[in-house]
Jmol script that loads the backbone (N, CA, C; Angstrom):
load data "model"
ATOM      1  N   UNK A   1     -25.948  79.773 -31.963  1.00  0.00           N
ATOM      2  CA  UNK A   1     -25.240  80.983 -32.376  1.00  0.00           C
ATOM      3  C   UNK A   1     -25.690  82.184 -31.540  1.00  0.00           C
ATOM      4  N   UNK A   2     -26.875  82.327 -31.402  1.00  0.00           N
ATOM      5  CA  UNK A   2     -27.449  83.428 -30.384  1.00  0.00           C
ATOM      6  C   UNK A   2     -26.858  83.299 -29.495  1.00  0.00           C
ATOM      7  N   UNK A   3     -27.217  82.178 -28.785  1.00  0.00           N
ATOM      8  CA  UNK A   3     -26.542  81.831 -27.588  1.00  0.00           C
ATOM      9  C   UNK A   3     -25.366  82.184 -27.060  1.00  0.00           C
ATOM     10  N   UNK A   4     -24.712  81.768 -27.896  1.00  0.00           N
ATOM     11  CA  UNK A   4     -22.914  81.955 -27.866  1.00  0.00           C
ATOM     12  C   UNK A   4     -22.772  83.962 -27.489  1.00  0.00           C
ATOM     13  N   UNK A   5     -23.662  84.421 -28.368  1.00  0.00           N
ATOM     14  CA  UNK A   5     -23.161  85.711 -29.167  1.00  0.00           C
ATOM     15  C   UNK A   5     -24.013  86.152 -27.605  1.00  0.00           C
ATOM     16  N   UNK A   6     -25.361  86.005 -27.159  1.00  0.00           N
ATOM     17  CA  UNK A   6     -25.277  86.589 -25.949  1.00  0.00           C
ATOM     18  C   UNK A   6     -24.128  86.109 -24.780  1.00  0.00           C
ATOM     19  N   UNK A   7     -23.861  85.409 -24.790  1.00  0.00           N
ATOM     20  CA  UNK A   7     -22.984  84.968 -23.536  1.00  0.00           C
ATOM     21  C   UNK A   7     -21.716  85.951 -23.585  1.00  0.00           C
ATOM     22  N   UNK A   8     -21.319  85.920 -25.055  1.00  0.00           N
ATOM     23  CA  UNK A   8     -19.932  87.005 -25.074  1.00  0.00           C
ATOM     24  C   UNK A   8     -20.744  88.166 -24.467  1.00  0.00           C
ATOM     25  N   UNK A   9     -21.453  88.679 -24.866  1.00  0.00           N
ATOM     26  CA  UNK A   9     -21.892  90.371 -24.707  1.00  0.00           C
ATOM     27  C   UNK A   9     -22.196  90.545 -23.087  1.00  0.00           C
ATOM     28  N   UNK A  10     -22.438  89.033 -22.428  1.00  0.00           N
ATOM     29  CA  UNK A  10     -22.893  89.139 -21.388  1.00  0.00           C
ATOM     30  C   UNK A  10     -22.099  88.836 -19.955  1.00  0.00           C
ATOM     31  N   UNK A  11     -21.276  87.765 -20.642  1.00  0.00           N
ATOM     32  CA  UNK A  11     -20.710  87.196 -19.577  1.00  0.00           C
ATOM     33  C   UNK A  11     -19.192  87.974 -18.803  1.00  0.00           C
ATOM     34  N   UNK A  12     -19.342  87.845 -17.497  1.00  0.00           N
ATOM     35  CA  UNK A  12     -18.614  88.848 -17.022  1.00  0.00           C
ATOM     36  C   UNK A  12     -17.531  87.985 -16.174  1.00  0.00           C
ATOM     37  N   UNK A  13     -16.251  88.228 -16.867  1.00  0.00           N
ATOM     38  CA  UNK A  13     -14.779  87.533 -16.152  1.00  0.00           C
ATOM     39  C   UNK A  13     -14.784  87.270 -14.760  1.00  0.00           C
ATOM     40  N   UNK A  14     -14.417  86.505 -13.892  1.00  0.00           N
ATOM     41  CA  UNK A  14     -14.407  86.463 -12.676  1.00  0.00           C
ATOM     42  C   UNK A  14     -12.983  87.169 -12.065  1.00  0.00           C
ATOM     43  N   UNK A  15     -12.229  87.915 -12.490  1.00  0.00           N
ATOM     44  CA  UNK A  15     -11.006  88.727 -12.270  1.00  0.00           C
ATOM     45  C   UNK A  15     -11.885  90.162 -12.224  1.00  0.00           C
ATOM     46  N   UNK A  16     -12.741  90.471 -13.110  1.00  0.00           N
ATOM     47  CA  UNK A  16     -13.279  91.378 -13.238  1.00  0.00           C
ATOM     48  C   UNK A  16     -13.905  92.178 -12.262  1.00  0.00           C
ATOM     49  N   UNK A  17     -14.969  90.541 -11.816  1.00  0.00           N
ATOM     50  CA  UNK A  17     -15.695  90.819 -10.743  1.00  0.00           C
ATOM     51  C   UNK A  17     -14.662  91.591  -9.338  1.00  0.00           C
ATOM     52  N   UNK A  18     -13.424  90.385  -9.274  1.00  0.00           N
ATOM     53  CA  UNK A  18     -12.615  90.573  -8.323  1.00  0.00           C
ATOM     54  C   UNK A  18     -12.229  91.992  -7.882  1.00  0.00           C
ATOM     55  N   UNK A  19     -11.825  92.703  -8.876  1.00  0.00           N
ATOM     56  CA  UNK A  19     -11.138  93.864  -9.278  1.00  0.00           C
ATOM     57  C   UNK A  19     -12.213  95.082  -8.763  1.00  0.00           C
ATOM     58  N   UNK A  20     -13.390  94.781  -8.976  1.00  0.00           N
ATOM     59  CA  UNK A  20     -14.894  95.664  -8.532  1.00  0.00           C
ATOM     60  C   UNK A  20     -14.788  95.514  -7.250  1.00  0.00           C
ATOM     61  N   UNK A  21     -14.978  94.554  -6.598  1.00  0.00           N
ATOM     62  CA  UNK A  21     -14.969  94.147  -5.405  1.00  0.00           C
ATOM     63  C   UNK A  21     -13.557  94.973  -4.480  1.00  0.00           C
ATOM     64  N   UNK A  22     -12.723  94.584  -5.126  1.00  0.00           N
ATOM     65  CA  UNK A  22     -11.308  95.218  -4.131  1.00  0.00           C
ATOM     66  C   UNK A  22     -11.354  96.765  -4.286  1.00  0.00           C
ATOM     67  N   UNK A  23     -11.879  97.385  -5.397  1.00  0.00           N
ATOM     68  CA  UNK A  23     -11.656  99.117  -5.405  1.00  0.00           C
ATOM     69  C   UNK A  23     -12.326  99.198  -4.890  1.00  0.00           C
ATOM     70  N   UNK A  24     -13.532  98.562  -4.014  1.00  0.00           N
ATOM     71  CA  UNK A  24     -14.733  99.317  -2.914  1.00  0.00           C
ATOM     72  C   UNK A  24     -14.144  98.569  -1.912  1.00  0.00           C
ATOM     73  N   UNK A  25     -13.644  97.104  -1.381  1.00  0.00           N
ATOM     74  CA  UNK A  25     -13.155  97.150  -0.361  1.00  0.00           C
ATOM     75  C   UNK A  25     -11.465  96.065  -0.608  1.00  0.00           C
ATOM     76  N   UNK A  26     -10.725  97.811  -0.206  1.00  0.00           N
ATOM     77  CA  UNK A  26      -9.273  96.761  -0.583  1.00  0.00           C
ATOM     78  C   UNK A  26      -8.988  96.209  -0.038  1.00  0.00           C
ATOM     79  N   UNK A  27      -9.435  95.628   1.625  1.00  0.00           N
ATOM     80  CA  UNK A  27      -8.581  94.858   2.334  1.00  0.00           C
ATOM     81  C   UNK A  27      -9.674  93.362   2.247  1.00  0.00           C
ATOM     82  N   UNK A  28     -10.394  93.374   1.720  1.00  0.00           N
ATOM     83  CA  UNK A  28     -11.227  91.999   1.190  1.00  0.00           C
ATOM     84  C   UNK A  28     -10.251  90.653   0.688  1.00  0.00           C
ATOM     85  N   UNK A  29     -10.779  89.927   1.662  1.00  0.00           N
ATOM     86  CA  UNK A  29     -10.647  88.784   0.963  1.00  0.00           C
ATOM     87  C   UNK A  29     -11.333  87.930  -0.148  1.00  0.00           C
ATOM     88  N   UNK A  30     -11.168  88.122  -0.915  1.00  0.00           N
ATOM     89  CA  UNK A  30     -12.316  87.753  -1.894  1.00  0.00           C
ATOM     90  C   UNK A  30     -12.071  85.903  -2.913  1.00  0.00           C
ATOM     91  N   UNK A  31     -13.382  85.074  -2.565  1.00  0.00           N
ATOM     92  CA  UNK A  31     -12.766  83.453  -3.239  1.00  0.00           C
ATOM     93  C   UNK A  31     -14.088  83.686  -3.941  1.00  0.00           C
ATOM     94  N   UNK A  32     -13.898  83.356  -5.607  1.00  0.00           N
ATOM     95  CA  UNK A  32     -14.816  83.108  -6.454  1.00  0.00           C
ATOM     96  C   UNK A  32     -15.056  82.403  -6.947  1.00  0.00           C
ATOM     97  N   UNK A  33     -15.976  81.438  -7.027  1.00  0.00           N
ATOM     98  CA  UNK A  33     -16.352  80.476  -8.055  1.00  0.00           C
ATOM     99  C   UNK A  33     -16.915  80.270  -9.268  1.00  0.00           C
ATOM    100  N   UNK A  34     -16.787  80.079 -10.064  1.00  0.00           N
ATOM    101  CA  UNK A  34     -17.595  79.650 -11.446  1.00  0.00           C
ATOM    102  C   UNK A  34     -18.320  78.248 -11.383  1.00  0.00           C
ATOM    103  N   UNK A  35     -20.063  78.815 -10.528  1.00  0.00           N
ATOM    104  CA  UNK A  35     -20.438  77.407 -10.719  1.00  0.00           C
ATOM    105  C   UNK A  35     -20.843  76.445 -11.749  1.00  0.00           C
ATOM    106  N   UNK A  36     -21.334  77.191 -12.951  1.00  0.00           N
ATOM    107  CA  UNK A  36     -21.326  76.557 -13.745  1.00  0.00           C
ATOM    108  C   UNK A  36     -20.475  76.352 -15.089  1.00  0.00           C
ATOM    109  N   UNK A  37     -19.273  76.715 -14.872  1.00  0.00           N
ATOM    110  CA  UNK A  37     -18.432  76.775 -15.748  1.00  0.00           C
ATOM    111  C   UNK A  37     -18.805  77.895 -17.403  1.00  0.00           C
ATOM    112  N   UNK A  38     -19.846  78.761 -16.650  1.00  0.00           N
ATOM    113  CA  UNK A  38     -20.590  79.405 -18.264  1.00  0.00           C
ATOM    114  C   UNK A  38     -19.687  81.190 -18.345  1.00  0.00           C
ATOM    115  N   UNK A  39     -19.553  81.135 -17.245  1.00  0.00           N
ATOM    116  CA  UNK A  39     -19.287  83.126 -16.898  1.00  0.00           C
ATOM    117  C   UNK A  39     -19.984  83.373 -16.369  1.00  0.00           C
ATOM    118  N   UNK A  40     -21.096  82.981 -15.889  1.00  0.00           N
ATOM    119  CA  UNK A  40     -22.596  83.569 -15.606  1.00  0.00           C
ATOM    120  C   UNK A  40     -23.343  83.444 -14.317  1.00  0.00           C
ATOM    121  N   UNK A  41     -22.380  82.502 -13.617  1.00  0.00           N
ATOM    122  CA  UNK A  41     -23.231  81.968 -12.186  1.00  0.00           C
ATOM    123  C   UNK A  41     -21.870  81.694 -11.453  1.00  0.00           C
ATOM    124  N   UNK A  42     -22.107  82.623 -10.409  1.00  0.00           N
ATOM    125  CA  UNK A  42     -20.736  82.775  -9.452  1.00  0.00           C
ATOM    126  C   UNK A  42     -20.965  82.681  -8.202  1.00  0.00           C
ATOM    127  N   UNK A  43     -20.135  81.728  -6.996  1.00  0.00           N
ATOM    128  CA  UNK A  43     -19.979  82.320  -5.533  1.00  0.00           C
ATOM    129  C   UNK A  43     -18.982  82.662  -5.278  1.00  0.00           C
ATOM    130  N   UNK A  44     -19.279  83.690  -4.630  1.00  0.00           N
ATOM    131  CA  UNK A  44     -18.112  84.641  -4.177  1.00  0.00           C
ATOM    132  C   UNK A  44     -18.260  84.769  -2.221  1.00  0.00           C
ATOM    133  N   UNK A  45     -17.081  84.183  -1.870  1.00  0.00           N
ATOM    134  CA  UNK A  45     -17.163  84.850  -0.733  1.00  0.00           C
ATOM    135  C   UNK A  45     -15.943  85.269   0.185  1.00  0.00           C
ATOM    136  N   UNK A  46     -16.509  86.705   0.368  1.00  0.00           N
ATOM    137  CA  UNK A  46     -15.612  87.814   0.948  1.00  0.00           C
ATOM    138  C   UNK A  46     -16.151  88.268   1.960  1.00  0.00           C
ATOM    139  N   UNK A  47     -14.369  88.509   2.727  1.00  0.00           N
ATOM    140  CA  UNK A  47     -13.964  88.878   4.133  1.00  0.00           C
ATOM    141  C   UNK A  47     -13.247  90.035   4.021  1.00  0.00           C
ATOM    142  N   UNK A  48     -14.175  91.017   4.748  1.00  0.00           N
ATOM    143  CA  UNK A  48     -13.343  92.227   4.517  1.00  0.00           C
ATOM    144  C   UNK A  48     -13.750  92.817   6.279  1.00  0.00           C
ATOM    145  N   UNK A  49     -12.874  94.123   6.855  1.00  0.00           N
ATOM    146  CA  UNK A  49     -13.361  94.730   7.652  1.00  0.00           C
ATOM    147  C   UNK A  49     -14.614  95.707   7.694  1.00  0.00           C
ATOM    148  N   UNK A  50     -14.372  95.975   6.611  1.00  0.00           N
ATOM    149  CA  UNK A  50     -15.414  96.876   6.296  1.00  0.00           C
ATOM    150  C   UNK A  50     -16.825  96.170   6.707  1.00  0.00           C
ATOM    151  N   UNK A  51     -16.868  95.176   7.033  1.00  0.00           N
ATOM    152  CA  UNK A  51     -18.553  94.512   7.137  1.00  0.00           C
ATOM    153  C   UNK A  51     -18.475  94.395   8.672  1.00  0.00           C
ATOM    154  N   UNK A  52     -17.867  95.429   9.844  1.00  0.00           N
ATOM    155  CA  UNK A  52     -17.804  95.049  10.968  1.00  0.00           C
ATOM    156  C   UNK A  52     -19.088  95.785  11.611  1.00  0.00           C
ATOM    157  N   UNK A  53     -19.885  95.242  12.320  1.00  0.00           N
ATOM    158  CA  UNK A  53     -21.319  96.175  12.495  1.00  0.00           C
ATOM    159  C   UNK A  53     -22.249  96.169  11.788  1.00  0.00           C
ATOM    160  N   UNK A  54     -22.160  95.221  10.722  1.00  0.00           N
ATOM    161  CA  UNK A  54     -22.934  95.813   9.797  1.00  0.00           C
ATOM    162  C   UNK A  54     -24.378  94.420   9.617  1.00  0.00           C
ATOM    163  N   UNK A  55     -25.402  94.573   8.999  1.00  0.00           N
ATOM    164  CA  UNK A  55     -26.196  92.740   9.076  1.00  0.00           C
ATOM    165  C   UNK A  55     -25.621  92.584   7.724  1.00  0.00           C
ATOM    166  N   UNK A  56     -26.228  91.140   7.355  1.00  0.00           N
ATOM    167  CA  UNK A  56     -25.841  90.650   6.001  1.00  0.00           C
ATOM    168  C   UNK A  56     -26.352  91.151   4.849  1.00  0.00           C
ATOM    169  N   UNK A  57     -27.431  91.723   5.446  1.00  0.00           N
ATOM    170  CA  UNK A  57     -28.152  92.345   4.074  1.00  0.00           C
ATOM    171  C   UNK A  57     -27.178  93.151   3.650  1.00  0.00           C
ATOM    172  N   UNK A  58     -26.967  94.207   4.993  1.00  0.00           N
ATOM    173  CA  UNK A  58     -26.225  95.644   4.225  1.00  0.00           C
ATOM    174  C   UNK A  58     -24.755  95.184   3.760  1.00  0.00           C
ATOM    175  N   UNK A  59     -24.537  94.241   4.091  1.00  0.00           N
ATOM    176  CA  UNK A  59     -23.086  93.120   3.544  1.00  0.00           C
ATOM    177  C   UNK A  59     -23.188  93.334   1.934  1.00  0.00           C
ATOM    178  N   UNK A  60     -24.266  92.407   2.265  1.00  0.00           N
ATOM    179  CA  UNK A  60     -24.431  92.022   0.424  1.00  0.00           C
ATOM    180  C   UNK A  60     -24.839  92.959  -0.205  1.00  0.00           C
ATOM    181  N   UNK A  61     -25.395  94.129   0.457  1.00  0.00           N
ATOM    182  CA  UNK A  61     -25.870  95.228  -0.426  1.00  0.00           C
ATOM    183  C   UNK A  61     -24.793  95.818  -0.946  1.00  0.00           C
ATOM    184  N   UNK A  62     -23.609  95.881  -0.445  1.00  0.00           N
ATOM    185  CA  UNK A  62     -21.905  96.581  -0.669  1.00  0.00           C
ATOM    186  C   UNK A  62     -20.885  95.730  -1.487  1.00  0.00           C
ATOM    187  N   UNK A  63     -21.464  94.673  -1.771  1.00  0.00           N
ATOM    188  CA  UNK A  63     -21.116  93.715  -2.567  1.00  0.00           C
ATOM    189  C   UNK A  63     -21.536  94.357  -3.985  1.00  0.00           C
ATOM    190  N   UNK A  64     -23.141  93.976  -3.862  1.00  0.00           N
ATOM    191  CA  UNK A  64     -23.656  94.487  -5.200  1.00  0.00           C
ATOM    192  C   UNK A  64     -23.892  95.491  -5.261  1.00  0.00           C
ATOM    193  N   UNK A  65     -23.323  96.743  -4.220  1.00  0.00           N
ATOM    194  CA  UNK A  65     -23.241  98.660  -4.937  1.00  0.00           C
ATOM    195  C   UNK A  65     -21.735  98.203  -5.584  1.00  0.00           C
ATOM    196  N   UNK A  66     -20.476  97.328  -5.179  1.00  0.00           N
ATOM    197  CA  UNK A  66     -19.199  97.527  -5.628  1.00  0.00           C
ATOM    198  C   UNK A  66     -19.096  97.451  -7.199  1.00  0.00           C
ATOM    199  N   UNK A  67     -20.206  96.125  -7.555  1.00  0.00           N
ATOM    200  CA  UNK A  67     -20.384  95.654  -8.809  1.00  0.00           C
ATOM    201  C   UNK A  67     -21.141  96.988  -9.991  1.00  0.00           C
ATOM    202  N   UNK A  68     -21.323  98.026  -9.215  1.00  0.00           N
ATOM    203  CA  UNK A  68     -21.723  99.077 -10.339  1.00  0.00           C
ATOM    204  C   UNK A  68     -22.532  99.137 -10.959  1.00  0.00           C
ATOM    205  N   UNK A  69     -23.528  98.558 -10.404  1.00  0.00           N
ATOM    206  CA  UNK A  69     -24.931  98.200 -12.032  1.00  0.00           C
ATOM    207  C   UNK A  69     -24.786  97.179 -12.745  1.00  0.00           C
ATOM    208  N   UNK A  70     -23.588  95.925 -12.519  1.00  0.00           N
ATOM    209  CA  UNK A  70     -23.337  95.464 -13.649  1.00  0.00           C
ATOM    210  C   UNK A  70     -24.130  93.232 -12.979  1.00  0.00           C
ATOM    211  N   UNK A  71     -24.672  93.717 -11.915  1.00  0.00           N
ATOM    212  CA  UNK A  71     -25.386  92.513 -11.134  1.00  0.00           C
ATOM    213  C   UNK A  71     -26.526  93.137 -12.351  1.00  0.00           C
ATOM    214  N   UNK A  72     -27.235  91.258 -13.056  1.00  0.00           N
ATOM    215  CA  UNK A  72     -28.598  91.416 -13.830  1.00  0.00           C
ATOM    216  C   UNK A  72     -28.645  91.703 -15.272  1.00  0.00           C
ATOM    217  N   UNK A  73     -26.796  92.118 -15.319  1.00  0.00           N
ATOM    218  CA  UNK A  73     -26.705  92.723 -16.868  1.00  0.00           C
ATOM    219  C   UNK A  73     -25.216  92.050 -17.333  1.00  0.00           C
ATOM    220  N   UNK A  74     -24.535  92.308 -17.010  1.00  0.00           N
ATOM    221  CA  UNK A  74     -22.676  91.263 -17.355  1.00  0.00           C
ATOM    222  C   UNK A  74     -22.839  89.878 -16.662  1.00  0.00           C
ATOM    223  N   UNK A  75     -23.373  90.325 -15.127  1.00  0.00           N
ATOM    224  CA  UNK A  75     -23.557  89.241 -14.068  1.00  0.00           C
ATOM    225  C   UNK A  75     -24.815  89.002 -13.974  1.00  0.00           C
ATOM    226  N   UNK A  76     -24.861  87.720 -14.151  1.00  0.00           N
ATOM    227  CA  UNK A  76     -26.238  86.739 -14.131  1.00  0.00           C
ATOM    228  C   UNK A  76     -26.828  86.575 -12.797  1.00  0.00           C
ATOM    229  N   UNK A  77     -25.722  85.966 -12.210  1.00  0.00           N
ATOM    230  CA  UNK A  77     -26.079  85.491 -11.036  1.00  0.00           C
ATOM    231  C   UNK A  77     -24.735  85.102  -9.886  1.00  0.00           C
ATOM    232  N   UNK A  78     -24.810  85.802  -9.094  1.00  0.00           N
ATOM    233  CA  UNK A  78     -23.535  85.482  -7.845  1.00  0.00           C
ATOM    234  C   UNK A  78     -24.136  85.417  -6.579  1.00  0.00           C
ATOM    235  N   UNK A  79     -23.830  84.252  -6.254  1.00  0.00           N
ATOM    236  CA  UNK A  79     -24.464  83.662  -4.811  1.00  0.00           C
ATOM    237  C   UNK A  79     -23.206  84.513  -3.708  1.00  0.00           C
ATOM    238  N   UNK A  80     -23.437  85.082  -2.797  1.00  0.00           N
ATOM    239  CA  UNK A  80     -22.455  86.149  -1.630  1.00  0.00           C
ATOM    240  C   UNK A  80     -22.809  85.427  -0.443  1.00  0.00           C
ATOM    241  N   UNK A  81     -21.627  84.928   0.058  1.00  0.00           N
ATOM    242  CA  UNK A  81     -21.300  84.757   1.247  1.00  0.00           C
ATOM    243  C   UNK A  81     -20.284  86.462   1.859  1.00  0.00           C
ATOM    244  N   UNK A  82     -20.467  86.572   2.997  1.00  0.00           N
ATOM    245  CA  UNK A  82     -19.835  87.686   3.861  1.00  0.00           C
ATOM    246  C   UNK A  82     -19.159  87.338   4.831  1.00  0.00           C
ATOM    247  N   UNK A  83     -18.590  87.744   5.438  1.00  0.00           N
ATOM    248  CA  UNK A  83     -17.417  87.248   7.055  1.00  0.00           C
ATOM    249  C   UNK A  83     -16.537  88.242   7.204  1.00  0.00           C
ATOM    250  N   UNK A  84     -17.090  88.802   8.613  1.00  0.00           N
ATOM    251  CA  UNK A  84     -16.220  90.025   8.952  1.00  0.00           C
ATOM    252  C   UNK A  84     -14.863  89.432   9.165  1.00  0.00           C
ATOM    253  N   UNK A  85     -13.932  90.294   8.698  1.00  0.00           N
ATOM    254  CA  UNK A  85     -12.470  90.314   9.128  1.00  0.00           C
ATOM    255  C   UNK A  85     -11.667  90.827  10.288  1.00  0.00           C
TER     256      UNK A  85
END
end "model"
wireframe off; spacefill off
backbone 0.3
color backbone group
């Protein structure tokens, strides 16, 4: 029952994620996975221009500024792949 009742409070839609992702970069290509079928453990990987010049860190760092605070707290865990466009 806990369980359940954290997962609602916690678990964060993968449309959701999507939707975060495209208002910071709209021309992204963005493919998400649900690896474990819970809400909670995702790969995502997006192709946008915006990552032209840039290393992977600062990739993934624009990934998880898009997500708003919500990486550690809605989102458990999302594995990021990057690929300039």
């Amino acid at each position: 029952m806990v369980k359940k009742l954290y997962e609602l409070i916690m678990a964060m839609d993968l449309k959701e994620i999507e939707k975060f992702i495209k208002e910071a970069m709209p021309d992204a290509l963005i493919d998400i996975q649900d690896l474990a079928g819970d809400g909670n453990h995702y790969s995502a990987t997006i192709t946008s221009s915006d990552f032209k010049g840039k290393s992977k860190i600062e990739q993934h760092k624009m990934v998880y500024n898009s997500l708003k605070g919500r990486m550690g707290n809605e989102l458990h865990a999302l594995a990021i792949k990057t690929k300039e466009k």
